[in-house]
VOBA-1610 file (N, C-alpha, C; in pm, whole numbers, padded with zeros to 5 digits, always signed):
BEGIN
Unk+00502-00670+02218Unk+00522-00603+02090Unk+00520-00452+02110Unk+00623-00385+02032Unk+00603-00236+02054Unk+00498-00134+01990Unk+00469-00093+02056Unk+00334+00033+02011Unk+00386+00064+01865Unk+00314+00091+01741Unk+00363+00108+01659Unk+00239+00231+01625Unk+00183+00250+01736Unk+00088+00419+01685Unk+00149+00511+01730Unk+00231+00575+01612Unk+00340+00643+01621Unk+00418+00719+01530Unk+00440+00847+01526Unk+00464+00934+01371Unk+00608+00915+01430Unk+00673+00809+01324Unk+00796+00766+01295Unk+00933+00891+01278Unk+00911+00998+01322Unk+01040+01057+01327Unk+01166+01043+01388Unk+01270+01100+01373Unk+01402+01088+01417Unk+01382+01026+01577Unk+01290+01084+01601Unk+01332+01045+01773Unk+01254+00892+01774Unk+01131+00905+01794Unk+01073+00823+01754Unk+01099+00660+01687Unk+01207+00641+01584Unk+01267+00564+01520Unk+01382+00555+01618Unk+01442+00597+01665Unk+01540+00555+01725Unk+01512+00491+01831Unk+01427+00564+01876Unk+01365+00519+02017Unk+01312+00324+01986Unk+01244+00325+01877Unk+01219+00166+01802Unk+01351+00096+01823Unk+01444+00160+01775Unk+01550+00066+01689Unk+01612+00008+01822Unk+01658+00091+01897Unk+01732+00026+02033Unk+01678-00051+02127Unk+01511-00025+02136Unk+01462-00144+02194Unk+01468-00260+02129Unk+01445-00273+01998Unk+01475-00374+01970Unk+01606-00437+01926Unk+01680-00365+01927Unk+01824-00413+01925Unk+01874-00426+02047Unk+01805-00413+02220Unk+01829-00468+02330Unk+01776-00576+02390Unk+01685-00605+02269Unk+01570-00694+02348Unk+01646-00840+02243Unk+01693-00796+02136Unk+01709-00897+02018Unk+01882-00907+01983Unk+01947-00910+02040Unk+02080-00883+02061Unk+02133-00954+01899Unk+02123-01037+01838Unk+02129-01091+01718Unk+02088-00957+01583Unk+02040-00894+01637Unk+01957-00765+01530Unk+02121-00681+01488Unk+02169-00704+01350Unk+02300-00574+01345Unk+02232-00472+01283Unk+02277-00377+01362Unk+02239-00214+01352Unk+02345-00100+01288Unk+02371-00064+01180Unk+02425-00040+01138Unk+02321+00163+01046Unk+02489+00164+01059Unk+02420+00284+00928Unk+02469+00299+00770Unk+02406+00335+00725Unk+02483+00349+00534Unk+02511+00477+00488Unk+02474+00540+00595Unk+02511+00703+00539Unk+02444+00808+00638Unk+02488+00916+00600Unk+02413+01000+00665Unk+02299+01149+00589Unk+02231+01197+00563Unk+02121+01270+00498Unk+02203+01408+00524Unk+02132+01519+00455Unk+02177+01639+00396Unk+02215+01711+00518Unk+02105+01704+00614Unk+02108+01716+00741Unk+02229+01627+00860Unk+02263+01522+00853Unk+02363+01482+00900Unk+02254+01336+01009Unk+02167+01366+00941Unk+02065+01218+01041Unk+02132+01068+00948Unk+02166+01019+01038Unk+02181+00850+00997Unk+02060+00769+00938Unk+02114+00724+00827Unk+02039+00641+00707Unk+02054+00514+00789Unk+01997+00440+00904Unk+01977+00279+00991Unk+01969+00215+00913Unk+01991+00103+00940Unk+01957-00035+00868Unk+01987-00115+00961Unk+01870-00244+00957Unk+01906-00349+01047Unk+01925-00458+00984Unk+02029-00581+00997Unk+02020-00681+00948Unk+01975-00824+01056Unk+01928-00877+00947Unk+01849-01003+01015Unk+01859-01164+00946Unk+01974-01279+00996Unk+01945-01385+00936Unk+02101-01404+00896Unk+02085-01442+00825Unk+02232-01503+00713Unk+02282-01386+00613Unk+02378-01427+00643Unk+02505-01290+00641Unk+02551-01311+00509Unk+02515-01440+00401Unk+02585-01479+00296Unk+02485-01424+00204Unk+02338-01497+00189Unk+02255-01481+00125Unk+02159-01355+00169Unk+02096-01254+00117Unk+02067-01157+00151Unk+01922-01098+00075Unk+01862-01044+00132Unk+01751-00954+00055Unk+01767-00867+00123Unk+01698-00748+00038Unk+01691-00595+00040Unk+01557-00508+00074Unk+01516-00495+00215Unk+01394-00372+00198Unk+01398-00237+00227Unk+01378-00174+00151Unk+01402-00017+00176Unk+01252+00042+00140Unk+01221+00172+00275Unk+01116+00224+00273Unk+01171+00373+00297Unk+01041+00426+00338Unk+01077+00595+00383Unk+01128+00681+00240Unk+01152+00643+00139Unk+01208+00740+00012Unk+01127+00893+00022Unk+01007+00872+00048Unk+00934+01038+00050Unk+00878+01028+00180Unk+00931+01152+00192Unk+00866+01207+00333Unk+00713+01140+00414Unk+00644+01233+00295Unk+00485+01187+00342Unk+00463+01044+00324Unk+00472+00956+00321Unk+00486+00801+00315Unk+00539+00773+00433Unk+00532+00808+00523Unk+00617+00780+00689Unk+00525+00612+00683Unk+00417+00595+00670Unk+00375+00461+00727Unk+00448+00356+00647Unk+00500+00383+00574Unk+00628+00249+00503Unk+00713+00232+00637Unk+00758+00319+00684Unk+00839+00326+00800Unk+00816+00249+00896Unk+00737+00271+00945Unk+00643+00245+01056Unk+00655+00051+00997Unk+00637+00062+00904Unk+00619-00128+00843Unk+00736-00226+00841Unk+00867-00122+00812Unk+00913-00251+00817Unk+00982-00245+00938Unk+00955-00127+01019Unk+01013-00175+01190Unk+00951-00254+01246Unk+00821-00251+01218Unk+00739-00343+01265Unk+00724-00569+01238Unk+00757-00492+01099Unk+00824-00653+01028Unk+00976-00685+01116Unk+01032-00620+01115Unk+01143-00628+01181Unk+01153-00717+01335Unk+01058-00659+01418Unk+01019-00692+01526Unk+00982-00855+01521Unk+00898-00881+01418Unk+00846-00941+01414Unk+00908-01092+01350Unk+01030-01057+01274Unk+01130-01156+01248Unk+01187-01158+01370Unk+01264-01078+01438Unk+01342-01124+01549Unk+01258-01187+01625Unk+01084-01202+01684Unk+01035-01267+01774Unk+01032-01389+01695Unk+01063-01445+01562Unk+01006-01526+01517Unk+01116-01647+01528Unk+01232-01569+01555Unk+01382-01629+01566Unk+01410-01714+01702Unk+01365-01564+01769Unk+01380-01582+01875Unk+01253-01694+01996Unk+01163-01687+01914Unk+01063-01791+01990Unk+00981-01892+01890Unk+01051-01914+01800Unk+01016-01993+01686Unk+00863-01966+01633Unk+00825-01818+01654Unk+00691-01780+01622Unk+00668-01791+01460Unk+00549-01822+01427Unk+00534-01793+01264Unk+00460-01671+01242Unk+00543-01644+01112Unk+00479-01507+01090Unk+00399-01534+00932Unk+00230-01490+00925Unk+00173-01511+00818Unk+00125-01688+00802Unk+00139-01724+00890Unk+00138-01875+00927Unk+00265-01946+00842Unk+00411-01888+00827Unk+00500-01930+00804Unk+00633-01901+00900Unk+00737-02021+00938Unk+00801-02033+00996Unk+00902-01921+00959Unk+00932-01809+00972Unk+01026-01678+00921Unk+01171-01730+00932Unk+01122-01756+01056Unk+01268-01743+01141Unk+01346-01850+01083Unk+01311-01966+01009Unk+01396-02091+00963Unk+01434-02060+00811Unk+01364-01980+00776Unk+01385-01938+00592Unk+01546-01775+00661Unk+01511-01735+00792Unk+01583-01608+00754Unk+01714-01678+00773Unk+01749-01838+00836Unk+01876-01897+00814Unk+01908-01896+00717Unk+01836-01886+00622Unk+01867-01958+00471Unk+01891-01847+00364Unk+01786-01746+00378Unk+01829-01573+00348Unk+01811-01465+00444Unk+01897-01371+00442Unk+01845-01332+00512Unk+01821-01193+00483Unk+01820-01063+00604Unk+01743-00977+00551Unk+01785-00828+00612Unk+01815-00765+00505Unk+01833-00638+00553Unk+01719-00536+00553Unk+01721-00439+00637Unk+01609-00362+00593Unk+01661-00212+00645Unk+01580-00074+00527Unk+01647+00010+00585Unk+01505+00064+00596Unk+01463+00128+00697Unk+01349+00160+00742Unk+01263+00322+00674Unk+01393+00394+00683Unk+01388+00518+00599Unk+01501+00576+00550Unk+01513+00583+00414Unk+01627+00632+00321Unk+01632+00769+00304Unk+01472+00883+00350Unk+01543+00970+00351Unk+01445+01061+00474Unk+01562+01058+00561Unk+01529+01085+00701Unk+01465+01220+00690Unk+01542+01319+00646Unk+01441+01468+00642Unk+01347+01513+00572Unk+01316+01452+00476Unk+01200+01439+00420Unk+01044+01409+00531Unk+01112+01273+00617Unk+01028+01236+00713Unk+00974+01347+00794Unk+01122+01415+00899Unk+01102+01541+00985Unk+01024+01603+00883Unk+01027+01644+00790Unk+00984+01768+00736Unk+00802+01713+00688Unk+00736+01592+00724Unk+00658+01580+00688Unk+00558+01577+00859Unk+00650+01506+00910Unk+00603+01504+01079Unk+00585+01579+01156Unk+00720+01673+01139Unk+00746+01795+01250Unk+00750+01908+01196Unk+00726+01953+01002Unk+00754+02081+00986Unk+00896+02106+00939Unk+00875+02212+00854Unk+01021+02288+00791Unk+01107+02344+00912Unk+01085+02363+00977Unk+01178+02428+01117Unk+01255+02329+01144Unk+01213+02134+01099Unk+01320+02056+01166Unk+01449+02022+01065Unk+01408+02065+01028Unk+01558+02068+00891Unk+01651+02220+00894Unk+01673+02239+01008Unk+01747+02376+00999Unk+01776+02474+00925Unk+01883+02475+00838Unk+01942+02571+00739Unk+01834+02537+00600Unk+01743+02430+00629Unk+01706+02407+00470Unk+01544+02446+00481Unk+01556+02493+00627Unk+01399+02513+00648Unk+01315+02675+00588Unk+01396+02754+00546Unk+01359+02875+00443Unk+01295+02779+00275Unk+01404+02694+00265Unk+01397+02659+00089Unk+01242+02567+00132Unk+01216+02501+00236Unk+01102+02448+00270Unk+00983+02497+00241Unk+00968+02624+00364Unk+00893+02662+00342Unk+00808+02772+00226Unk+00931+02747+00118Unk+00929+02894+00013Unk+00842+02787-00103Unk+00862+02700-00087Unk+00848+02564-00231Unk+00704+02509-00181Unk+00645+02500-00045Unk+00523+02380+00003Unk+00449+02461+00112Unk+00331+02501+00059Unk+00217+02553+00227Unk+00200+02478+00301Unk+00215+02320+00261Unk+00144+02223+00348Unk+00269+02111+00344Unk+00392+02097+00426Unk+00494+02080+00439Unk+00451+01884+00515Unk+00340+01858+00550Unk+00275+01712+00528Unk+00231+01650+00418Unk+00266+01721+00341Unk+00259+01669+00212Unk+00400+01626+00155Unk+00498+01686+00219Unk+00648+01699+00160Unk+00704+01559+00130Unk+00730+01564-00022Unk+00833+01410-00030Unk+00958+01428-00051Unk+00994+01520-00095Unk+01146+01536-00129Unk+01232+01501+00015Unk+01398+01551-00065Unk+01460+01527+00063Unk+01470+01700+00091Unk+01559+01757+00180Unk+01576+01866+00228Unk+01572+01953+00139Unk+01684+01983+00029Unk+01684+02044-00076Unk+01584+02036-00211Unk+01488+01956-00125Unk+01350+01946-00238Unk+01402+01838-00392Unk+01492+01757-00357Unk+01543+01632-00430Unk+01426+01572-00429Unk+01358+01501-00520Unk+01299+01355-00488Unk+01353+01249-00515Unk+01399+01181-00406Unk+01511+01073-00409Unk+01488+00960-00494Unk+01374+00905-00517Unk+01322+00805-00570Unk+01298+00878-00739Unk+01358+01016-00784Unk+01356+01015-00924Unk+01523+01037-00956Unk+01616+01013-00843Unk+01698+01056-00840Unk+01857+00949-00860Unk+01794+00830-00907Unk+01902+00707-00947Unk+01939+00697-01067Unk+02037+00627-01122Unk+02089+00654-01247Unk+02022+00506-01303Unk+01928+00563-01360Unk+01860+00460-01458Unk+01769+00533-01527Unk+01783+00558-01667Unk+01672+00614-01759Unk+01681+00790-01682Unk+01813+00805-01593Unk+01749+00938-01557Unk+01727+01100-01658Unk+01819+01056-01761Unk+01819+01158-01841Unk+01643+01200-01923Unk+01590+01084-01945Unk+01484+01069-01989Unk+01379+01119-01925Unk+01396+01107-01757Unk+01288+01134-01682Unk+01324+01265-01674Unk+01432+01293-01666Unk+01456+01464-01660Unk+01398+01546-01740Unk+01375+01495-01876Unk+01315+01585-01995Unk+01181+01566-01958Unk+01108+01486-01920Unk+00958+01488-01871Unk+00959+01517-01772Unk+01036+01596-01636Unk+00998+01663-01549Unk+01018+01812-01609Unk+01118+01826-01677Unk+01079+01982-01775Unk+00973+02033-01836Unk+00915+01965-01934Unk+00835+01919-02008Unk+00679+02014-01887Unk+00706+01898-01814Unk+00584+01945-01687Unk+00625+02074-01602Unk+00723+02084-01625Unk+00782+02259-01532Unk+00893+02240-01421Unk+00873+02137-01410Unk+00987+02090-01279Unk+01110+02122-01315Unk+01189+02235-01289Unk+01297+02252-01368Unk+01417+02266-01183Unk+01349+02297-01068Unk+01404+02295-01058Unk+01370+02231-00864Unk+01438+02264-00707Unk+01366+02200-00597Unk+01223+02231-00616Unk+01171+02119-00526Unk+01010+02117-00527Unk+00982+02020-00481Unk+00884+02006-00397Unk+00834+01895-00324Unk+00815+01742-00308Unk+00826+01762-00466Unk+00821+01623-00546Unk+00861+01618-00646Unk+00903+01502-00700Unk+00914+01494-00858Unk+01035+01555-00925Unk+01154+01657-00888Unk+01239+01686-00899Unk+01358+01595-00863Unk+01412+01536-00998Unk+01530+01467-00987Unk+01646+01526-00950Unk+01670+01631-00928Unk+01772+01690-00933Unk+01893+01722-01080Unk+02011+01749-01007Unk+02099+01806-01149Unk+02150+01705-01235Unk+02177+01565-01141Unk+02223+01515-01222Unk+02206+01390-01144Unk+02181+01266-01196Unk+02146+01138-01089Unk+02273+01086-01002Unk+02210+01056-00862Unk+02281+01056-00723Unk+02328+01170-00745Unk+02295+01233-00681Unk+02348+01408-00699Unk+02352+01421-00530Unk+02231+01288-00444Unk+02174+01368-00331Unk+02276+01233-00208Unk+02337+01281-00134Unk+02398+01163-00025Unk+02284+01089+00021Unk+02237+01028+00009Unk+02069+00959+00033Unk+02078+00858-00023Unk+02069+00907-00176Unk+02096+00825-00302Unk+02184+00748-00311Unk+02323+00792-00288Unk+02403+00743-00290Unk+02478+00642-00223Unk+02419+00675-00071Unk+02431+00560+00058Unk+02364+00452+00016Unk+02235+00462-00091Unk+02176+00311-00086Unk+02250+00266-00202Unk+02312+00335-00264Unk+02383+00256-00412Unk+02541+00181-00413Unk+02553+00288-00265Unk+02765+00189-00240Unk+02684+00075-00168Unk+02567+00069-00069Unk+02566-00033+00011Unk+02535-00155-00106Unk+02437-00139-00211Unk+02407-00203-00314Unk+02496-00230-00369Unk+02595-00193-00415Unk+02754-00203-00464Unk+02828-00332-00403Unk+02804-00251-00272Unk+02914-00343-00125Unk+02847-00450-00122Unk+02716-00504-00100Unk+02666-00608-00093Unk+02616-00686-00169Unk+02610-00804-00171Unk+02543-00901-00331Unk+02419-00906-00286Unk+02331-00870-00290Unk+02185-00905-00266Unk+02081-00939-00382Unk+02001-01076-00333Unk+01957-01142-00399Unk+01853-01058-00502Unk+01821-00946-00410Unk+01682-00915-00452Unk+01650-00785-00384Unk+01555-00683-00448Unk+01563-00571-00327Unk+01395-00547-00352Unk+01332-00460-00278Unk+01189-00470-00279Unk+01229-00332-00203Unk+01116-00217-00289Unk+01092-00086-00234Unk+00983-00057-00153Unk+00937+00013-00039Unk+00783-00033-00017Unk+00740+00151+00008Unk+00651+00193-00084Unk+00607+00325-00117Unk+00454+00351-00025Unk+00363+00441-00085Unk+00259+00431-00083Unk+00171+00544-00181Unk+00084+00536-00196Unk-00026+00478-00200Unk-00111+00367-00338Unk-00210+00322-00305Unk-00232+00264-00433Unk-00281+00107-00455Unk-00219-00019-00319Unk-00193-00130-00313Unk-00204-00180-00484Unk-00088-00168-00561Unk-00008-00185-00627Unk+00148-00240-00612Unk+00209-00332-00748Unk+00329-00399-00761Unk+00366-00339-00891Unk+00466-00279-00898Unk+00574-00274-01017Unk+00689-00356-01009Unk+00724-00425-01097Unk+00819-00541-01092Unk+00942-00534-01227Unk+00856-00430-01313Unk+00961-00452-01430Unk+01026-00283-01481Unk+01100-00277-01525Unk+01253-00168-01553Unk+01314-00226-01667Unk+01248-00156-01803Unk+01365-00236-01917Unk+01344-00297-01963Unk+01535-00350-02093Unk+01470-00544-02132Unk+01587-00590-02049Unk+01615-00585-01914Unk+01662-00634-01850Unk+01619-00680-01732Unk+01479-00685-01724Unk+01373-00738-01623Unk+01417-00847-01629Unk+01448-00934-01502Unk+01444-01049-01497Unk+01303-01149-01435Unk+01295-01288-01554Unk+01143-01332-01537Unk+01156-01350-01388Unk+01228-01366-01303Unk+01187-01359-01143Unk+01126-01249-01138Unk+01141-01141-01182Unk+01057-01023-01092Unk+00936-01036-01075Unk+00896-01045-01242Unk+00775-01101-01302Unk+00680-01220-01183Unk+00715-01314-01189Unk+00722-01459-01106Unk+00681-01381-00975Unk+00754-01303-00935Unk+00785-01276-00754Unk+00601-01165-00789Unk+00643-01097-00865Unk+00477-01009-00892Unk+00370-01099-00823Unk+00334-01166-00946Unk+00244-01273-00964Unk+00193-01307-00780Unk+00269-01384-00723Unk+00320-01472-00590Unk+00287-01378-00486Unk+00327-01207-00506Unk+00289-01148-00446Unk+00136-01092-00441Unk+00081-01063-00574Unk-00041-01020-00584Unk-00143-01067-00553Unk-00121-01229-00589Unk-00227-01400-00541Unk-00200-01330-00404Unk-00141-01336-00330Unk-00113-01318-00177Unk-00181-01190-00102Unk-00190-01101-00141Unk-00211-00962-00120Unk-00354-00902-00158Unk-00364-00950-00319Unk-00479-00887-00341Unk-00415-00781-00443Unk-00301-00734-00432Unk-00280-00603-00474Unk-00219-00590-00616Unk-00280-00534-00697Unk-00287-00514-00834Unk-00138-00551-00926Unk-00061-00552-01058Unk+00024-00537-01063Unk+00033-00423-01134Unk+00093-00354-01208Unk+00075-00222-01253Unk+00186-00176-01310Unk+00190-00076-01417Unk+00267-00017-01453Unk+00277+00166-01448Unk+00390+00187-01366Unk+00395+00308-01319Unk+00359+00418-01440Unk+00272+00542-01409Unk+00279+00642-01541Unk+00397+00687-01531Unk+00429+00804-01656Unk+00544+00791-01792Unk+00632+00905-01659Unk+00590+01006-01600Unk+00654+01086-01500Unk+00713+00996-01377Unk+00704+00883-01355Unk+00747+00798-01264Unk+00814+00670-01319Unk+00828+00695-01453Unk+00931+00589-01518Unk+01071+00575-01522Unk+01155+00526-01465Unk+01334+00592-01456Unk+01305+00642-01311Unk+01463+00717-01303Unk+01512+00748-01187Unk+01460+00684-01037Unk+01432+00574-01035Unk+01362+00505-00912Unk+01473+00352-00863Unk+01470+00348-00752Unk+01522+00255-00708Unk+01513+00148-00770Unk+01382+00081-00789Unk+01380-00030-00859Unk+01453-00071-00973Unk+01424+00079-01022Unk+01480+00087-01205Unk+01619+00043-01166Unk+01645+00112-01114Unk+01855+00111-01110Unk+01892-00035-01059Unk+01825-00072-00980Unk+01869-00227-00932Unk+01866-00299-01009Unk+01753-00304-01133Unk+01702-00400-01178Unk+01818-00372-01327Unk+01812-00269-01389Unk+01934-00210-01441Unk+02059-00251-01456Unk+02092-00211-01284Unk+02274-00259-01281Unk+02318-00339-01265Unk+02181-00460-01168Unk+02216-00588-01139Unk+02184-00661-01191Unk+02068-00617-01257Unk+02000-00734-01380Unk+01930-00841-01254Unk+01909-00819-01221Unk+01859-00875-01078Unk+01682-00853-01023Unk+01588-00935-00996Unk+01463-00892-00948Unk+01465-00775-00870Unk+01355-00667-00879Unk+01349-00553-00756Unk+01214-00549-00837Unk+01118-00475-00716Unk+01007-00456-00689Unk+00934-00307-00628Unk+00877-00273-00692Unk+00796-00145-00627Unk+00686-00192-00519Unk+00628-00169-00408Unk+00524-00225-00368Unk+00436-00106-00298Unk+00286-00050-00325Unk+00273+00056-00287Unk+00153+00025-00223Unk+00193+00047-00044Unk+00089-00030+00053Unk-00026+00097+00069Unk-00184+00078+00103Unk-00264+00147+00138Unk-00342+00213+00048Unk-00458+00299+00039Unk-00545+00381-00013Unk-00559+00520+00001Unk-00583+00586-00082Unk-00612+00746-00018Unk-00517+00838-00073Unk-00518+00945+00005Unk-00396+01028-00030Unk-00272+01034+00079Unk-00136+01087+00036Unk-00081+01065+00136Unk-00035+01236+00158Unk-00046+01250+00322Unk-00017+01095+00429Unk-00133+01023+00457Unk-00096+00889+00443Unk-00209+00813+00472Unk-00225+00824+00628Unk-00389+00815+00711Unk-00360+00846+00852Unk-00309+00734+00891Unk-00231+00746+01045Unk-00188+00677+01140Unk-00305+00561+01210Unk-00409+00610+01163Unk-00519+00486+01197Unk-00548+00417+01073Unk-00459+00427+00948Unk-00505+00322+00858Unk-00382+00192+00935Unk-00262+00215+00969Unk-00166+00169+00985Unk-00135-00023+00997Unk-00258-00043+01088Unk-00252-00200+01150Unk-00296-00240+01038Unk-00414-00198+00991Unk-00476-00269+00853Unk-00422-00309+00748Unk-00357-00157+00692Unk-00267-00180+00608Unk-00157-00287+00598Unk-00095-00275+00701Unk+00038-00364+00736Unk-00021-00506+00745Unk-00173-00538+00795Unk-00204-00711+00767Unk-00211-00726+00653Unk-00252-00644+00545Unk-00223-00661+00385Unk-00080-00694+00354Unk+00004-00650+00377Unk+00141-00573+00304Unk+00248-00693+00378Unk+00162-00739+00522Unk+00304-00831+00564Unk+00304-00950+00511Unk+00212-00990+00409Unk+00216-01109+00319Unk+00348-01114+00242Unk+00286-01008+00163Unk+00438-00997+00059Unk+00574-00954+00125Unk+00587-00869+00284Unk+00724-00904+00301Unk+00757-01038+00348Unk+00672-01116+00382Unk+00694-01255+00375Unk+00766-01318+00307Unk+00627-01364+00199Unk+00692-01379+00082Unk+00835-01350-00030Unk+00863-01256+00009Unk+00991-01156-00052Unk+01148-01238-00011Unk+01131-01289+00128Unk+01206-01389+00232Unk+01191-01567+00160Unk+01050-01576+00162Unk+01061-01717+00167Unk+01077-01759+00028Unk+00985-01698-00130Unk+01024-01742-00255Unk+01101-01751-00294
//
């Protein structure tokens, strides 16, 4: 198994992805876009090519250990394929015939650098960095101080007037939707691939909090609800409803929105973020229930 004590940046992640896409030759490696900066948005797929689920992590910077999780889940389906291992004391590898599974590890790559390595690794955007955040490990936005995850077209007009409201008028570390929803190529790479692909179901994985948000609307579908439940018995982890500044513009919202389709918030760990690199193993024995689960229900 690969070392996974490890601050998930550009190099770092890549360095993951190809071992295991040499070791697991079945793993498709693909990209959906590329970030403000020009870093590739990865995604790996795993299983059946017809039926599909959706995990996407990495949305804010300082949240790198989402990252870190589902490469690690990742790994951990292909050994499960590949040597009929069970994962969670369930057979993975025979459910991922049946669905299977995409995952994009981090949606917004410079956010990451800029939480790992500092405003200097975002080049031309590393002035607006450092003018907006003293403590640039804290950083969630993307380069241009977007926060991608307020930045989807669902309820975004709404969330816009309550980031005014609070002062956010304009980049900033967090919480800034930008001018107008998908405004940011980030955004938008996960919404053609969502477009391009029928997927059953998509599941976001954030942090902090060990919390589930499941519902967006009156177009929640009772699966989400259902999948909550299934997940929380499993986990431990609360279900919850996001406060009123984190309502709209979020992945979940828009999936659940456009597709009318289950999607899920899931927010692994405790503390503040960044959560440390030594909460990491722990966390992830919590959290790999429900990507389990997410596969097999």
């Amino acid at each position: 198994m690969t070392d996974y004590n490890v601050m998930p940046d550009l190099k770092q992640r890549n360095a993951i992805i190809n071992r295991l896409c040499q070791k697991y030759d079945f793993i498709r490696h693909f990209s959906i876009g590329t970030s403000l900066c020009g870093n590739k948005i990865d995604a790996l797929h795993i299983g059946n090519t017809k039926n599909r689920v959706l995990y996407c992590a990495g949305f804010h910077g300082s949240e790198y250990l989402t990252v870190l999780t589902l490469l690690k889940f990742a790994e951990e389906c292909a050994s499960s394929i590949d040597r009929n291992k069970k994962i969670d004391g369930r057979s993975i590898g025979d459910f991922l015939k049946i669905r299977g599974l995409t995952l994009i590890p981090c949606v917004n790559p410079d956010g990451v650098e800029i939480a790992v390595n500092g405003a200097k690794s975002v080049g031309a955007f590393s002035q607006l960095v450092q003018n907006l955040c003293d403590d640039p490990r804290k950083w969630k936005a993307n380069a241009r101080g977007v926060d991608i995850n307020h930045n989807f077209n669902a309820g975004w007009q709404s969330l816009h007037q309550r980031e005014k409201q609070l002062g956010i008028t304009g980049p900033a570390p967090t919480r800034f939707g930008g001018n107008r929803p998908e405004s940011e190529p980030e955004t938008r790479a996960l919404t053609q691939l969502c477009r391009k692909i029928d997927y059953e179901r998509a599941l976001a994985l954030h942090s902090q909090g060990r919390e589930i948000y499941c519902s967006y609307g009156k177009h929640t579908p009772l699966l989400s609800f259902r999948l909550a439940s299934v997940f929380s018995q499993a986990s431990g982890y609360n279900i919850a409803f996001p406060e009123e500044i984190a309502t709209g513009g979020g992945f979940k919202d828009w999936f659940i929105e456009f597709f009318r389709r289950p999607a899920l918030t899931v927010e692994m760990g405790l503390g503040e973020n960044p959560l440390p690199l030594s909460d990491f193993e722990s966390e992830y024995e919590i959290v790999r229930s429900i990507l389990c689960l997410g596969v097999v229900v």
